[in-house]
N, C-alpha and C positions, 0 to 999 in steps of 0.2 A: 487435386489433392494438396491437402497442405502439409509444410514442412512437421510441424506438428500430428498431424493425420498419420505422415509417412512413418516418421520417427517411430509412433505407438505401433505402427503395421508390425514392421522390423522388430523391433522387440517381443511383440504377441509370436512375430512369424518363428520367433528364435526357436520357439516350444516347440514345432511340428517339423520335420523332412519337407514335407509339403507344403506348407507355409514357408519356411526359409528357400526352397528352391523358385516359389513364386515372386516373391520381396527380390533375389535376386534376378530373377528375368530381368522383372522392372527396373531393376534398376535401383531400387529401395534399401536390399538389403546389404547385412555384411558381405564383404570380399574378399579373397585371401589378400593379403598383404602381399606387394609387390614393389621388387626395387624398379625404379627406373633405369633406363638401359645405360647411365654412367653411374649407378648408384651400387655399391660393393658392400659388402656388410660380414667384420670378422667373425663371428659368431653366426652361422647358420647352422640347419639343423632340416631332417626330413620330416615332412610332416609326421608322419608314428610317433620319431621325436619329440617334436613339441607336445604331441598329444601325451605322450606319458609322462612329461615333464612339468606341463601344465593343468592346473583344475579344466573343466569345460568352460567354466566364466573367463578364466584366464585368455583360454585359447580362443574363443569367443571374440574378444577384443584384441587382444592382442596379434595373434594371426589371423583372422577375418573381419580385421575393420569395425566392429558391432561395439553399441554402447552401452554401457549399464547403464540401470535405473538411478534417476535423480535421487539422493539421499538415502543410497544403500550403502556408499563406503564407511566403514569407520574412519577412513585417511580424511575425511569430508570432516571430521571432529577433531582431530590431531593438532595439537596446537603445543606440545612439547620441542624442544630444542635440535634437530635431528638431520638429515639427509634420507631423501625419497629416491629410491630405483627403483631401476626397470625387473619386473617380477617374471622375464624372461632370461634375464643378462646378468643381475644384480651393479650394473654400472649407475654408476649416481647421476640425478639427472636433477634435481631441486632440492634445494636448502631450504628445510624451516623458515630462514630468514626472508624471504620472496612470497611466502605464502599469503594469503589472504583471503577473507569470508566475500565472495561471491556473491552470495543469495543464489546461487544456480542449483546447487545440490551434488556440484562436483568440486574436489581440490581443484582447488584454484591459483596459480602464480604471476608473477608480473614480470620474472626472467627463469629461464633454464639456467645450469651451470654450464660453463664456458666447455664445446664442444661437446655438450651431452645429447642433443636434439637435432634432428634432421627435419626438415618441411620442405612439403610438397604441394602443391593445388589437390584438391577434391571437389569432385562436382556433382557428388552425389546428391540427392533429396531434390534433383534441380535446382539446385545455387554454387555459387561457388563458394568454400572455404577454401585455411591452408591446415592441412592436417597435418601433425605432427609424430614422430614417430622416433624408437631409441634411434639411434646413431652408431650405434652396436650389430644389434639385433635386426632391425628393422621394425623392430613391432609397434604397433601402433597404440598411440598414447590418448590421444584427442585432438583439440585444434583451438587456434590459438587465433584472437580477435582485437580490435583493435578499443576495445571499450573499458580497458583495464587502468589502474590507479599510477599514480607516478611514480619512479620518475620515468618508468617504459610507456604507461599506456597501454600497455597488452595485457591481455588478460591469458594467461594456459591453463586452460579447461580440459583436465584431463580424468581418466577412468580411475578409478583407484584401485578395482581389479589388476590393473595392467601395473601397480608396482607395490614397493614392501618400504617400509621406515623402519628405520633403524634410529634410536634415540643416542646423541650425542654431540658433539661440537657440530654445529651447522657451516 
């Protein structure tokens, strides 16, 4: 199966109990988000919690690792002056000013703000990325590659579900 293949699995599987318990056996689909065993996060919360706090999409991505669809964010068209958080925390995590069009179908950046983002390995789909996650919360944001514009290089590829803008000084 290809990454591609998988990816649409996980997504389709998102619709059904039975489909998302399957995508997970595999291995394919979302996961609860998990700290690693030196990873601490101010802000926790039980799941009920997050579940009442967050929409389904939200919690989706955010607490289960899961992606939205390419070019459903409106944050994907945002191009006003502003600062992006985390839509579990509200901690600020990208300035306006770092953004840029991708062509992916997701917000996209070339840095985090300083101490907003935590990364991990993920080796889901069978490959490896490094996925990215608040630094707050924990919650998972997207993941971050090395094919991004200057003067990083990186590109953060993240969900737009998983945060809110706020327009104003970047």
């Amino acid at each position: 199966m290809t990454q591609d293949t998988g990816r649409r699995f996980t997504i389709a599987a998102g619709t059904s109990a039975l489909g998302l318990a399957i995508a997970q056996f595999l291995g394919w689909g979302p996961r609860p988000a998990q700290a690693s065993e030196n990873e601490k996060f101010e802000v926790t919360r039980t799941e009920a919690e997050w579940r009442k706090l967050l929409t389904a999409n939200q919690f989706a991505v955010l607490r289960q690792e899961g992606t939205e669809r390419p070019y459903t964010s409106p944050l994907n068209d945002e191009h006003r002056a502003g600062r992006f958080s985390c839509a579990g925390c509200a901690l600020d995590l990208f300035s306006s000013k770092t953004k840029f069009d991708s062509h992916t179908g997701w917000p996209s950046f070339w840095q985090p703000l300083d101490k907003a983002v935590g990364e991990r390995q993920d080796r889901s789909f069978g490959m490896a990325r490094t996925e990215v996650h608040c630094r707050r919360c924990g919650g998972h944001l997207g993941h971050v590659f090395d094919d991004g514009p200057r003067p990083t290089g990186l590109r953060y590829c993240m969900n737009g579900v998983a945060m809110k803008f706020t327009p104003g000084p970047a």
